[in-house]
MOPAC internal coordinates of N, CA, C and O (Angstrom, degrees):
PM7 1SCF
backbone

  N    0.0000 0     0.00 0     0.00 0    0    0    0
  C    1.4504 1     0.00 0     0.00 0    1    0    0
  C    1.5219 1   108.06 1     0.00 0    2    1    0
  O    1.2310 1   117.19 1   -23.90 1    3    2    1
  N    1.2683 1   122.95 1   156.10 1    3    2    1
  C    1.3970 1   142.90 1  -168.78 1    5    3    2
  C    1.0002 1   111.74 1  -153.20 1    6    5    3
  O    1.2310 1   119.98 1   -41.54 1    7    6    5
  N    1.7666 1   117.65 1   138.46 1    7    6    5
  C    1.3772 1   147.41 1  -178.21 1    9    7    6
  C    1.4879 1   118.76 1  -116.15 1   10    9    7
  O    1.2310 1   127.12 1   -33.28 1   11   10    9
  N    1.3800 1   103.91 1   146.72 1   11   10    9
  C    1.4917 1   101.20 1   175.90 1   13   11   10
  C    1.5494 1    97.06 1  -153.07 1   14   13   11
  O    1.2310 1   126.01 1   -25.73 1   15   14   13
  N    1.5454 1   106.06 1   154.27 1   15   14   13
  C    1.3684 1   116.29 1  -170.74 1   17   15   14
  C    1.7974 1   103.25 1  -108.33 1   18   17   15
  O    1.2310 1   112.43 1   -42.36 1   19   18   17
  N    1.1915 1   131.89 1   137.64 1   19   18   17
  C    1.0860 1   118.04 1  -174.30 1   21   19   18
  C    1.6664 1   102.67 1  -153.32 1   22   21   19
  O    1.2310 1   113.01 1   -17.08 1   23   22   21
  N    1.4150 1   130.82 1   162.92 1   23   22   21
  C    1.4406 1   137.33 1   157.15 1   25   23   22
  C    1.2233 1   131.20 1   -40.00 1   26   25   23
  O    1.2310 1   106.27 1     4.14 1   27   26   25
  N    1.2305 1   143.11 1  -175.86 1   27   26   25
  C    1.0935 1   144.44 1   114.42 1   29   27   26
  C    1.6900 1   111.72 1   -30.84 1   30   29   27
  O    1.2310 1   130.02 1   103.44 1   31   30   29
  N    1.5532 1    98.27 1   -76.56 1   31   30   29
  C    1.1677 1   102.32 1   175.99 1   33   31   30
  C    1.3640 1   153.85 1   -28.71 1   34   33   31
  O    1.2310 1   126.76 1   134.72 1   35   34   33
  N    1.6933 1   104.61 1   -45.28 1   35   34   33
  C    1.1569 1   132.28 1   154.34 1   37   35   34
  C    1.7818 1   121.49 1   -56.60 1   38   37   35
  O    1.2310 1   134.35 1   123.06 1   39   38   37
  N    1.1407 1    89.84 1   -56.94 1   39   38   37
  C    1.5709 1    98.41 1   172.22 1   41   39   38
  C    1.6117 1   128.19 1   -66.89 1   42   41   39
  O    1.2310 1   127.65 1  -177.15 1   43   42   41
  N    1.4797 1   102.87 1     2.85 1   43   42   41
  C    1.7271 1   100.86 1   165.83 1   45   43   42
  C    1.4283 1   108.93 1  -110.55 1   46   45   43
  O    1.2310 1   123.41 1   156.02 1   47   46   45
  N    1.9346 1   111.07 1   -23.98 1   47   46   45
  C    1.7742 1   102.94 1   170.92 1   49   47   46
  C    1.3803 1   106.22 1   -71.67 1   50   49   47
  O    1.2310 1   108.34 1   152.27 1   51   50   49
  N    1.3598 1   139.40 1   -27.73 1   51   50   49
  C    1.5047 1   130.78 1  -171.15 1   53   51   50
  C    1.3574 1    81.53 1   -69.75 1   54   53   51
  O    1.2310 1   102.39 1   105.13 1   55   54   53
  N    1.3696 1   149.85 1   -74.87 1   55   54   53
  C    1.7679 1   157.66 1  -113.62 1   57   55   54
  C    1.7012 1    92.33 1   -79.46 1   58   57   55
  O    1.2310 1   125.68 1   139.92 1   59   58   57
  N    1.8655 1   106.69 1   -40.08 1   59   58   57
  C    1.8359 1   117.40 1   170.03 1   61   59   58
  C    1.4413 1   109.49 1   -50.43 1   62   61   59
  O    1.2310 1   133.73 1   114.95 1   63   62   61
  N    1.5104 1    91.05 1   -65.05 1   63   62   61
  C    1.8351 1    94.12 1  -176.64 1   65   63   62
  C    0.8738 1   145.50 1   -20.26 1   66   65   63
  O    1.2310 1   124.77 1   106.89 1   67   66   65
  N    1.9125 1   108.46 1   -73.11 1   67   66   65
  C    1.1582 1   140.55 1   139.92 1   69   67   66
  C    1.3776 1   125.69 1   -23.96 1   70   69   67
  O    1.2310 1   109.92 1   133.76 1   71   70   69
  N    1.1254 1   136.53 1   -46.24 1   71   70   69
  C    1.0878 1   131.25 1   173.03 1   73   71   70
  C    1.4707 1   138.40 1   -99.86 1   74   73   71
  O    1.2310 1   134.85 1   163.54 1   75   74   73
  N    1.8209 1    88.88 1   -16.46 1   75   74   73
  C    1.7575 1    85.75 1   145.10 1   77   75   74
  C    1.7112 1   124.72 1   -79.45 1   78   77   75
  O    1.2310 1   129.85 1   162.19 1   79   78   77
  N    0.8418 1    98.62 1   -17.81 1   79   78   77
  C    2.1073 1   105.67 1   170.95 1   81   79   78
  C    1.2915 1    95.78 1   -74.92 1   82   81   79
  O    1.2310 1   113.71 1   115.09 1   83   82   81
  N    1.4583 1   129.51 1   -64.91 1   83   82   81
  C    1.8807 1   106.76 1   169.20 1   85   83   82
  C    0.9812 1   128.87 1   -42.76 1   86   85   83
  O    1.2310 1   118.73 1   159.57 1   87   86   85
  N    1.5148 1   120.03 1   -20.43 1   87   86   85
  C    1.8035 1   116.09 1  -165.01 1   89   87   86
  C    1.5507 1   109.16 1   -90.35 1   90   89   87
  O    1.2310 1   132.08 1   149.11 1   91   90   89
  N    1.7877 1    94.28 1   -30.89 1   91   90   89
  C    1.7946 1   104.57 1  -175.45 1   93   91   90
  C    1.6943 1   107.75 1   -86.48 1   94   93   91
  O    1.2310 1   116.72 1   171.44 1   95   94   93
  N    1.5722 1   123.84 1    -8.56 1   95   94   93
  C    1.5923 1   124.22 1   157.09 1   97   95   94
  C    1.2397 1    83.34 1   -57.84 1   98   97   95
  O    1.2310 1   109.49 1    83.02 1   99   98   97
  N    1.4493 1   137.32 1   -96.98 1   99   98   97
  C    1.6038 1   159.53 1  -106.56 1  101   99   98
  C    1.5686 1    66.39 1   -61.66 1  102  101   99
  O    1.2310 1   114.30 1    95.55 1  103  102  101
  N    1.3295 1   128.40 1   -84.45 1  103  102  101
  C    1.2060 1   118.65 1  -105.72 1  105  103  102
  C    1.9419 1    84.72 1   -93.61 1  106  105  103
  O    1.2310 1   113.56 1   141.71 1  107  106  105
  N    1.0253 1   129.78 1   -38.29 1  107  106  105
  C    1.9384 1   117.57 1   140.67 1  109  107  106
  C    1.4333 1   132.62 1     0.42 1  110  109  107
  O    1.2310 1   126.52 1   105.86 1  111  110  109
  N    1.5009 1   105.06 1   -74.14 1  111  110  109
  C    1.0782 1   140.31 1   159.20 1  113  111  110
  C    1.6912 1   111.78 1   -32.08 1  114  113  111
  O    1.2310 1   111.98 1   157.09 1  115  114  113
  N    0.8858 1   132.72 1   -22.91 1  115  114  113
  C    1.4632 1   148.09 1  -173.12 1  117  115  114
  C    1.3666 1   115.15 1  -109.39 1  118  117  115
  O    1.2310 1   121.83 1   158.32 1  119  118  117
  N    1.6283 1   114.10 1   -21.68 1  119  118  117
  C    1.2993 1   115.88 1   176.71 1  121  119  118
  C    1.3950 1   113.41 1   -63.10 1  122  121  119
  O    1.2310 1   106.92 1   -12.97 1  123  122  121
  N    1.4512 1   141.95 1   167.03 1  123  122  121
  C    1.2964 1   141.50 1  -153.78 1  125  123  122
  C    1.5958 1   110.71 1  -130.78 1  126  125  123
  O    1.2310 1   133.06 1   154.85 1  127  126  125
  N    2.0485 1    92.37 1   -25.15 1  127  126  125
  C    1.3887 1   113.30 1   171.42 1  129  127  126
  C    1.4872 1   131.65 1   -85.90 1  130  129  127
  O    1.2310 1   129.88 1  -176.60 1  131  130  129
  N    1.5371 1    98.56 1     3.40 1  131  130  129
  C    1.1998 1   114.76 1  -175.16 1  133  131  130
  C    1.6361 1   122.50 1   -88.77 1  134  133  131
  O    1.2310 1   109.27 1   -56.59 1  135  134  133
  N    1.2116 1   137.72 1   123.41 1  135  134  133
  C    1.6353 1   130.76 1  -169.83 1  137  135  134
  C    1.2246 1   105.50 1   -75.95 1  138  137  135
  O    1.2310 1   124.07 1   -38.95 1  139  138  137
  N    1.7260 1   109.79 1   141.05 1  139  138  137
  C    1.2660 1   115.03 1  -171.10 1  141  139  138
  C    1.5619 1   116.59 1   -62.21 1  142  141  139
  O    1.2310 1   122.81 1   151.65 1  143  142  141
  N    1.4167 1   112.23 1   -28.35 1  143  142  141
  C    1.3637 1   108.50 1  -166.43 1  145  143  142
  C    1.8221 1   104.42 1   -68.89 1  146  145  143
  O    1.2310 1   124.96 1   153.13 1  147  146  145
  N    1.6443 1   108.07 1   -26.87 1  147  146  145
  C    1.2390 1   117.72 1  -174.76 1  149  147  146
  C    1.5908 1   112.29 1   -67.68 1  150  149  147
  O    1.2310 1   126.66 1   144.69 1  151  150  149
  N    1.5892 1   104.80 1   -35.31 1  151  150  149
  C    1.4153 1   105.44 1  -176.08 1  153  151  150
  C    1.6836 1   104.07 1   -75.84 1  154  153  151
  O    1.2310 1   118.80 1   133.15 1  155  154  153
  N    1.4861 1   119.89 1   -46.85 1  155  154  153
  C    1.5949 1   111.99 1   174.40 1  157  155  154
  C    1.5982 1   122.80 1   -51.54 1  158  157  155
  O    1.2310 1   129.27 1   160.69 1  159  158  157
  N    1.2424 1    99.74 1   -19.31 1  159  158  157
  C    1.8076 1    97.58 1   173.63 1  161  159  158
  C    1.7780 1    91.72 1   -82.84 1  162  161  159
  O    1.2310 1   114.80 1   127.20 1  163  162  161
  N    1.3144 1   127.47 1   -52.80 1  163  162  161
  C    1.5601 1   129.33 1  -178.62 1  165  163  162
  C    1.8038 1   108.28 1   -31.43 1  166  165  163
  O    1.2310 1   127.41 1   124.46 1  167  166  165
  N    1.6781 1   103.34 1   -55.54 1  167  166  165
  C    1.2708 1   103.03 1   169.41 1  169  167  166
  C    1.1048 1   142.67 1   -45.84 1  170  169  167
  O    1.2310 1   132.15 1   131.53 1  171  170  169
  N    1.6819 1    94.14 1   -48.47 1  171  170  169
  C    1.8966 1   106.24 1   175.16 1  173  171  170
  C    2.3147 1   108.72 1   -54.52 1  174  173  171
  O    1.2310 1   137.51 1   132.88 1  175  174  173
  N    1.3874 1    83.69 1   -47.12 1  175  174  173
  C    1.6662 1    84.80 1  -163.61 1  177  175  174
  C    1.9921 1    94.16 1   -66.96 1  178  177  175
  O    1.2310 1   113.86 1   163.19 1  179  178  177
  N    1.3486 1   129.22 1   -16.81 1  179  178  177
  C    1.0314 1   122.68 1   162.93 1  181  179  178
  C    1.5228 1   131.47 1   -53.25 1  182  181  179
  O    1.2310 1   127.14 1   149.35 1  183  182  181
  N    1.5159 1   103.87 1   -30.65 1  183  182  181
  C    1.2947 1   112.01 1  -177.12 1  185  183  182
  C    1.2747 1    93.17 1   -93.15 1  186  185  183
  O    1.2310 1   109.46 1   120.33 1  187  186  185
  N    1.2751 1   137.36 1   -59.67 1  187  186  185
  C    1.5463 1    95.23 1  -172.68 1  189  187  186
  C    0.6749 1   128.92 1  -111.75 1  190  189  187
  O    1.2310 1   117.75 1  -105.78 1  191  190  189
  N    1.7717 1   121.89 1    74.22 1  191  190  189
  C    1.5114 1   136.11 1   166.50 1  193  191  190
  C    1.5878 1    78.52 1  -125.57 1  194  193  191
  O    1.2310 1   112.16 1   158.52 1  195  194  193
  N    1.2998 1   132.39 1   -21.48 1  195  194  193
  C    1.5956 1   121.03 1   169.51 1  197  195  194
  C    1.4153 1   106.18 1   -64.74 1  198  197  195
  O    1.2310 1   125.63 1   124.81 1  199  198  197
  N    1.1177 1   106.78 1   -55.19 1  199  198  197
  C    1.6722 1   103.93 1   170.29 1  201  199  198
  C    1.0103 1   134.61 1   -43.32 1  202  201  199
  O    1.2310 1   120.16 1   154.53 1  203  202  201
  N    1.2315 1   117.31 1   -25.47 1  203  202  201
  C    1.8545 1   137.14 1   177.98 1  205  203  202
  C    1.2936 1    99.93 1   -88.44 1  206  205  203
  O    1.2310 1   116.99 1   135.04 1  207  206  205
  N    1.3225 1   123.33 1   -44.96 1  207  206  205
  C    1.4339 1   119.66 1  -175.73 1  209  207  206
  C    1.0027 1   115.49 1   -69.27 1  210  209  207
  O    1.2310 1   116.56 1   143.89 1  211  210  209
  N    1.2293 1   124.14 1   -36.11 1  211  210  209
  C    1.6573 1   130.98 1  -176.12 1  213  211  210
  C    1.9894 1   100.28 1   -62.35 1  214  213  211
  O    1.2310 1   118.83 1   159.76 1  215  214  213
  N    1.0365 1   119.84 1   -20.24 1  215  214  213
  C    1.3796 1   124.79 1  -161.86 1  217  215  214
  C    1.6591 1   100.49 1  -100.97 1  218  217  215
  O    1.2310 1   121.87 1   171.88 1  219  218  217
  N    1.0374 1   114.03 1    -8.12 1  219  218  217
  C    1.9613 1   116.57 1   173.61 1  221  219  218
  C    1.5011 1   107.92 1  -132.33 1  222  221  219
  O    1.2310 1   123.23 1   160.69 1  223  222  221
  N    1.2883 1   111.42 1   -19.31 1  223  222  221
  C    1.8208 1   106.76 1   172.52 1  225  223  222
  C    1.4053 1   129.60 1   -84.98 1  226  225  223
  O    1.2310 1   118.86 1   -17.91 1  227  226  225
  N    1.4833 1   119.79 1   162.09 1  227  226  225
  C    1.5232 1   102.53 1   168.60 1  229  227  226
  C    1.3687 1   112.02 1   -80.37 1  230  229  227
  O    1.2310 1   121.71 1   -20.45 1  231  230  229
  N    1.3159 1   114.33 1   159.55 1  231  230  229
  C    1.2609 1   114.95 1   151.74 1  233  231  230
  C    1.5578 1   139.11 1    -9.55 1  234  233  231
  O    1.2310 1   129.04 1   115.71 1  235  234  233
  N    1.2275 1   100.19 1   -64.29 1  235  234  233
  C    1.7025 1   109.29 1   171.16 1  237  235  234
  C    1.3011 1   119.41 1   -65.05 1  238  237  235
  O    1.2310 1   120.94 1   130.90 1  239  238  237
  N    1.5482 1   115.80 1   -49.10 1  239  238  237
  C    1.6349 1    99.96 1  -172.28 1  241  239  238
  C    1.8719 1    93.06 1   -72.33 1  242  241  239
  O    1.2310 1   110.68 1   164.89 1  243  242  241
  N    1.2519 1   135.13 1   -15.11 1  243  242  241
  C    1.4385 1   109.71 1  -163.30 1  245  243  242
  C    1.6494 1    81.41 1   -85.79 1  246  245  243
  O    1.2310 1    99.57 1   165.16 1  247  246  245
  N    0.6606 1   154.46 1   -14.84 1  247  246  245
  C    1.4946 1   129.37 1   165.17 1  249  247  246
  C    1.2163 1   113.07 1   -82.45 1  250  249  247
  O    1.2310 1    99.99 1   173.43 1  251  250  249
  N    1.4808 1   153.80 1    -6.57 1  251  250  249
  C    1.2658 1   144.71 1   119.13 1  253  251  250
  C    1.4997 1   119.34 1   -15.24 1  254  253  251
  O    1.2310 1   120.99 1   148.80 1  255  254  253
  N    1.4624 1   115.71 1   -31.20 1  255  254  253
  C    1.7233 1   124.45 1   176.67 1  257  255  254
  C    1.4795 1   118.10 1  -124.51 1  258  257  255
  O    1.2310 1   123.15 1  -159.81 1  259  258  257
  N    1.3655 1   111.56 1    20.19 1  259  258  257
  C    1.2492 1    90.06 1  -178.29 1  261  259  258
  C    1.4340 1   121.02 1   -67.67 1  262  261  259
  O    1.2310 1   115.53 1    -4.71 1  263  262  261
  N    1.3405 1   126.09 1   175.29 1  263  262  261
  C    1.5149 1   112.36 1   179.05 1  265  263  262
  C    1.6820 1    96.44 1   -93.15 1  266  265  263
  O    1.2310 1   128.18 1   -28.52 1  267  266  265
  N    1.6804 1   101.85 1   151.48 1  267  266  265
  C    1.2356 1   138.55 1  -174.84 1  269  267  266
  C    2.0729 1   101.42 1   -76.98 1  270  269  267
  O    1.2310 1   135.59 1    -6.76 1  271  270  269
  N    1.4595 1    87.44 1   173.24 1  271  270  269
  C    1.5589 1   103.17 1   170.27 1  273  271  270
  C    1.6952 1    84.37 1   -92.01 1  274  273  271
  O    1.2310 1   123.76 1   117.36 1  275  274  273
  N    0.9834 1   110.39 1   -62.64 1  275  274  273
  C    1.8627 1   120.57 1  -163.89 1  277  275  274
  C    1.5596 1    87.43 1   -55.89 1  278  277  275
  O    1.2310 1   107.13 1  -170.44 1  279  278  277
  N    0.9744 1   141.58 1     9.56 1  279  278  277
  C    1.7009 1   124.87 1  -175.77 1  281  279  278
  C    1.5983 1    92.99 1  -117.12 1  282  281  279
  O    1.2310 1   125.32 1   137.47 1  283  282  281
  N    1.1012 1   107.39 1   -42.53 1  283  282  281
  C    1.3968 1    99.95 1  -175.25 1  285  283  282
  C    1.8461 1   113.30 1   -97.37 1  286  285  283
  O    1.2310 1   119.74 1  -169.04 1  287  286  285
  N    1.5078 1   118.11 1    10.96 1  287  286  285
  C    1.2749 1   113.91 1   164.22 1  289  287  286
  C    1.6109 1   106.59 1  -101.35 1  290  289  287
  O    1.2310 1   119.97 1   165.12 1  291  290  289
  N    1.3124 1   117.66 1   -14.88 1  291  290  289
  C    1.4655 1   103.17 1  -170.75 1  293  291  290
  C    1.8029 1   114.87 1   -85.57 1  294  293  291
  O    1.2310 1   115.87 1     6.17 1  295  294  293
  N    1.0838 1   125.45 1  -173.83 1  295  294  293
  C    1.1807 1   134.88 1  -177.68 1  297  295  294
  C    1.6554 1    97.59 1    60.91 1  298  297  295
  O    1.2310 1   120.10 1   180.00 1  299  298  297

C-alpha cells in the first residue's frame, strides 16, 4: 500500500483527470470502429481509474461513472 499527501488543490485536478479519461473510454467505447480486443483492454484501464476515482470523489459524482451491465457486456 501507498500514500500520498496532496492539497485541496491537487486533489480536484487528479478528481478532473480522472474523469475526463473515464468520459473519453465511455465515449470510445461506443465507437463501432474500434476492435473488441482493444475495447476489453479500454475496459480493464476503466476499472481502475474507477478505482482511483472512487478514492478522491464524492459519492455522487462516482455514481455518475459507475460501470454499467451494458459496459461490461458489450465489445
Amino acid at each position: 500500500m501507498l500514500g500520498i499527501l496532496i492539497n485541496g488543490k491537487e486533489l480536484r485536478e487528479l478528481e478532473y483527470i480522472v474523469k475526463r479519461e473515464l468520459d473519453e473510454i465511455l465515449f470510445d467505447l461506443e465507437d463501432e470502429r474500434i476492435d473488441h480486443i482493444v475495447k476489453r483492454a479500454m475496459k480493464e484501464r476503466y476499472q481502475i481509474l474507477f478505482s482511483l476515482f472512487k478514492k478522491v470523489a464524492s459519492p455522487g459524482e462516482c455514481l455518475k461513472y459507475m460501470p454499467t451491465k451494458k459496459m461490461s457486456n458489450k465489445a
